[in-house]
C-alpha positions in Angstrom: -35.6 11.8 29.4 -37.5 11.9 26.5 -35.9 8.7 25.0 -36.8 7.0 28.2 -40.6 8.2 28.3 -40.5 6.5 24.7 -39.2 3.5 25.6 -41.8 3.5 28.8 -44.7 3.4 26.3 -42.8 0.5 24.4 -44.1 1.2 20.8 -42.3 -1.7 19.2 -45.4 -3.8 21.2 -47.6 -2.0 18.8 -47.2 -4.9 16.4 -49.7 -6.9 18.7 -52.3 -3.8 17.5 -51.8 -4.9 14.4 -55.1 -7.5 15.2 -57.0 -4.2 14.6 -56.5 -4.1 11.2 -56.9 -8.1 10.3 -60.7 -7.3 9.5 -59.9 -5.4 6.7 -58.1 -8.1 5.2 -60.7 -11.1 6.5 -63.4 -8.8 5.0 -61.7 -8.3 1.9 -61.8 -4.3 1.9 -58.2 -3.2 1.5 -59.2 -1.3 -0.8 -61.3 0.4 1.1 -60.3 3.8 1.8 -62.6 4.7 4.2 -62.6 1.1 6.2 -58.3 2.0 6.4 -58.8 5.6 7.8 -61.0 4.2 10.8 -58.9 0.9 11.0 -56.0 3.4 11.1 -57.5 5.8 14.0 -59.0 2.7 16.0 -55.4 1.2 15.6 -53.7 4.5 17.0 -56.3 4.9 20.0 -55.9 0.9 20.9 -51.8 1.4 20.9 -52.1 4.7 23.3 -54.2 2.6 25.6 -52.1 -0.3 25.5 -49.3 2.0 26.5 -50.9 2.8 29.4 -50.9 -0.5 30.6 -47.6 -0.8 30.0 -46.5 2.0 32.0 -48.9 1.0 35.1 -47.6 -2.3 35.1 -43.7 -1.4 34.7 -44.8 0.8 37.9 -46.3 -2.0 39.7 -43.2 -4.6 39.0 -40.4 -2.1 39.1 -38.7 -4.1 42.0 -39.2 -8.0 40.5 -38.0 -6.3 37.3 -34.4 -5.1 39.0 -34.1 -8.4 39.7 -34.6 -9.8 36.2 -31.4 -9.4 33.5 -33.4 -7.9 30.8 -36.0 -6.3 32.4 -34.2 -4.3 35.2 -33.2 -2.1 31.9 -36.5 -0.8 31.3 -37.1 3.4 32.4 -38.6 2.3 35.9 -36.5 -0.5 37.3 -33.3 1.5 36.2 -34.1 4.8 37.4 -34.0 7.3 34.3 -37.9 7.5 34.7 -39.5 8.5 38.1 -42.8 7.5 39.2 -44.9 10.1 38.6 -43.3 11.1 35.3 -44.7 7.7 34.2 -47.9 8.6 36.4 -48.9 11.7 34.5 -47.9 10.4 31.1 -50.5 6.9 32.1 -53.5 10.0 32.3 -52.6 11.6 28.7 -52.4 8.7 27.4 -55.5 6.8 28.3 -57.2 10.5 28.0 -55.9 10.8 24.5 -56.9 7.1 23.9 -60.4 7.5 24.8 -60.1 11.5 23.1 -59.6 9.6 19.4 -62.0 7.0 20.2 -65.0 8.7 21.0 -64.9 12.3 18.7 -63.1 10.6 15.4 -64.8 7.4 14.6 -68.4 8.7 13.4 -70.9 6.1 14.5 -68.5 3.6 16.0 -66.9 5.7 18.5 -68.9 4.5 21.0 -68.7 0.5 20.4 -64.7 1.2 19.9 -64.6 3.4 23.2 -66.9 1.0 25.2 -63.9 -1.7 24.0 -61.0 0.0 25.0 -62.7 1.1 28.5 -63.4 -2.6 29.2 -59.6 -3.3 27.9 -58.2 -1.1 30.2 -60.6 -2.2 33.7 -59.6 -5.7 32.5 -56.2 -4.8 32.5 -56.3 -3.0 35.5 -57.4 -5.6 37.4 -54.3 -7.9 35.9 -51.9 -5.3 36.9 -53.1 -5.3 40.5 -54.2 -8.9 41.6 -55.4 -11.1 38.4 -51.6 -11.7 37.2 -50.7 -13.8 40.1 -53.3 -16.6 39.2 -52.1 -18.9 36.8 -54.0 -19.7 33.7 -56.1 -16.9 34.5 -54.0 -14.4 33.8 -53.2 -15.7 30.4 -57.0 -15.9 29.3 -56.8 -12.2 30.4 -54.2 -11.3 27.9 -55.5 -13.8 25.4 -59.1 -11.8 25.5 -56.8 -8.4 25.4 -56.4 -9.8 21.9 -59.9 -10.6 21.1 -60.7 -7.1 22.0 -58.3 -5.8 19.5 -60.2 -7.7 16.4 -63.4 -6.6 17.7 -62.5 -3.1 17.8 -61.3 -2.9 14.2 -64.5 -4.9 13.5 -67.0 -2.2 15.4 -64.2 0.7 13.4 -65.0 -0.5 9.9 -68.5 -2.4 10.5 -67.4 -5.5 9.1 -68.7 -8.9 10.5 -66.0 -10.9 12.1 -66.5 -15.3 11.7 -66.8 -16.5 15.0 -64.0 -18.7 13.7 -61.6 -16.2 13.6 -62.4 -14.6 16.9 -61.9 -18.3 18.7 -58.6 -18.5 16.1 -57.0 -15.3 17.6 -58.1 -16.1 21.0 -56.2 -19.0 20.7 -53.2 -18.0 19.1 -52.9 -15.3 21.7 -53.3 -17.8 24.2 -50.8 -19.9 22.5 -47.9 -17.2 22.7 -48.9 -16.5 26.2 -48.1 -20.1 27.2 -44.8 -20.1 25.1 -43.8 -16.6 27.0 -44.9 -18.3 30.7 -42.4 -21.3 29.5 -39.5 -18.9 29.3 -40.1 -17.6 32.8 -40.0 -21.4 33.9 -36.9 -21.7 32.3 -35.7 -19.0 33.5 -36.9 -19.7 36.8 -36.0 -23.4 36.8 -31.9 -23.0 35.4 -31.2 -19.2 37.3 -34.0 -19.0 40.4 -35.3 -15.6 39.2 -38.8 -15.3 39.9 -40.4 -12.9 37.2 -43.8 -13.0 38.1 -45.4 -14.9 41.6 -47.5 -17.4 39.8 -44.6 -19.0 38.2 -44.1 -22.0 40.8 -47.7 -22.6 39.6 -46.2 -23.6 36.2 -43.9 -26.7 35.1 -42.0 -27.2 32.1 -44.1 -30.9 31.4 -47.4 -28.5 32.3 -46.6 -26.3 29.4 -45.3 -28.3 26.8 -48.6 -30.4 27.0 -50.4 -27.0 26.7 -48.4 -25.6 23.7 -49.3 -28.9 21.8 -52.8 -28.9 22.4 -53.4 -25.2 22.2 -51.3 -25.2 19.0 -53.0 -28.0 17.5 -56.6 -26.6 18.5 -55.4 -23.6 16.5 -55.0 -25.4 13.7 -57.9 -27.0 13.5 -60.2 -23.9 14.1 -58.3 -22.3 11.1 -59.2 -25.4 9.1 -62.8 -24.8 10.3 -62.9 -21.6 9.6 -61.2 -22.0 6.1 -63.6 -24.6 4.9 -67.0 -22.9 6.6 -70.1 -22.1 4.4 -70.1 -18.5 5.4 -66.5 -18.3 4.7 -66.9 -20.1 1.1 -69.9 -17.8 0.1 -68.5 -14.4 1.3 -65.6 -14.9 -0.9 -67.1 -16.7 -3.4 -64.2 -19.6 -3.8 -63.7 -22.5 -1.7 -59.3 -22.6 -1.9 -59.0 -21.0 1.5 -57.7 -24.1 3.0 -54.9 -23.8 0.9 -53.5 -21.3 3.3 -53.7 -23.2 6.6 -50.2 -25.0 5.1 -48.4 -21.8 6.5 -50.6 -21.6 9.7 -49.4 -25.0 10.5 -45.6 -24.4 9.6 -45.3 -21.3 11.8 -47.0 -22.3 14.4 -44.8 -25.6 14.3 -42.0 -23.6 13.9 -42.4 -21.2 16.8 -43.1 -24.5 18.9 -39.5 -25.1 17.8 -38.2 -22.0 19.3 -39.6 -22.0 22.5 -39.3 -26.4 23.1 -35.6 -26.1 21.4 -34.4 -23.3 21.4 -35.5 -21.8 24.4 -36.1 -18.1 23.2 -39.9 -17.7 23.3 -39.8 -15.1 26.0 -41.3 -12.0 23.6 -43.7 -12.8 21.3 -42.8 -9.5 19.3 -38.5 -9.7 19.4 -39.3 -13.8 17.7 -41.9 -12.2 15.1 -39.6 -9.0 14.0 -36.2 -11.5 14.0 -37.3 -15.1 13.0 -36.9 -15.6 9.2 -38.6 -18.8 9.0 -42.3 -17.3 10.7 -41.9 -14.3 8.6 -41.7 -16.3 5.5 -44.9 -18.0 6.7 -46.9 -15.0 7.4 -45.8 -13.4 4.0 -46.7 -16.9 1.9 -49.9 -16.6 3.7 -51.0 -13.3 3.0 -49.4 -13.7 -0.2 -51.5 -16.9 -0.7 -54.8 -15.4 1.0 -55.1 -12.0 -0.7 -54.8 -14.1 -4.4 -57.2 -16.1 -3.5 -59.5 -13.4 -2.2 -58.5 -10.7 -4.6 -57.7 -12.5 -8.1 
């Protein structure tokens, strides 16, 4: 039971959270010890409330996910986790969210709590009608991202380029596209329907997106990298160096869902695929010499 409740909360999605913590490293105070205990709280009270959307919307799909074959696995759909098991544990968590928020942050905890609050209406609202309109409902999980730099912003009171807010909102919107791709295959070779809006989406439709998303990407990052208030708050004007490694991962996971055809969870292709992990390490690697040496 308790494994299941676990799993319910799905904690290996807490990697997305990890947004919280990129203004430590865009601000250049990782070695800030203070900045890491609130990125570290605000982090923790984001992943509890992002669990509670996970729980509320396995509730709310639990008979489209049966009919999936990976999803009818999960606690719900299966049957080793009852309904208002996953009810009660949705209140601790977004009580214990909101707990850490407001009493532990100092004189953030109330931009942080105001965040996660707007999160979880936003989200709410997904869960219960916004999912089934297409495009909409991947802006929705694209800002969910947003949200997650701007609290670890507020948490450590460090000022976020308005580059890198637009970057991660597209990125995120990036990854949703590839993820609504997989349901079209899916849909397309094996007629399962995985969410309603999907006959709203074509294969031609999203391939187009990916490529322009993914090259919009790019060029924000470029932006950003060369900006004047990027140049004089790190005193050094190499940062463009590292956009090499934006480009080859995000090329690369354009590979993986357009060939081979695995780009349903954002998460399982960042924990398993060598080549983007390589990426992401050269680039911190690359960005925190830069910054740091």
């Amino acid at each position: 039971m308790v494994g299941s409740l676990i799993s319910l909360i799905r904690p290996q999605q807490w990697v997305k959270n990890g947004f919280v913590l990129m203004p430590l490293f865009f601000g250049g105070q990782l070695l800030n010890v203070w900045c890491w205990r609130q990125a570290i709280i605000a982090f923790l009270a984001f992943s509890l409330m992002a669990s509670t959307i996970y729980c509320l919307n396995d509730l709310r799909d639990v008979e489209a996910d049966r009919a999936h074959p990976r999803k009818r696995n999960r606690p719900l759909a299966s049957g080793k986790v009852k309904p208002i098991h996953a009810i009660v544990l949705m209140g601790v968590l977004a009580i214990s969210s909101l707990a850490i928020s407001l009493f532990t942050l100092g004189p953030a905890s109330v931009k942080v709590t105001l965040s996660l609050i707007i999160y979880l209406i936003l989200n709410i609202a997904y869960c219960f009608k916004l999912k089934q309109f297409a495009i909409i409902d991947v802006f929705i999980v694209s800002f969910g991202f947003v949200l997650r730099l701007m609290v670890g912003g507020f948490a450590c009171s460090i000022w976020l380029s308005p580059w890198i807010v637009l970057m991660t909102f597209l990125l995120a919107l990036f990854l949703a596209f590839a993820k609504r791709r997989d349901d079209v295959v899916l849909y397309e070779n094996e007629n399962i329907v995985t969410r309603k809006n999907v006959v709203r989406y074509n294969l031609p439709f999203l391939n187009q997106t990916l490529g322009l998303i993914g090259a919009i990407t790019i060029v924000c990052y470029i932006m950003y990298s060369v900006s004047p208030e990027v140049i004089d708050r790190f005193n050094t004007g190499y940062v463009y160096i590292t956009s090499i490694f934006v480009l080859a991962a995000i090329l690369r996971y354009l590979q993986v869902a357009i060939v081979d055809l695995r780009s349903g969870s954002p998460t399982k292709v960042l924990l398993h695929d060598r080549f983007i992990q390589m990426c992401l390490f050269l680039w911190v690697c690359t960005f925190a010499a830069i910054l740091y040496l």
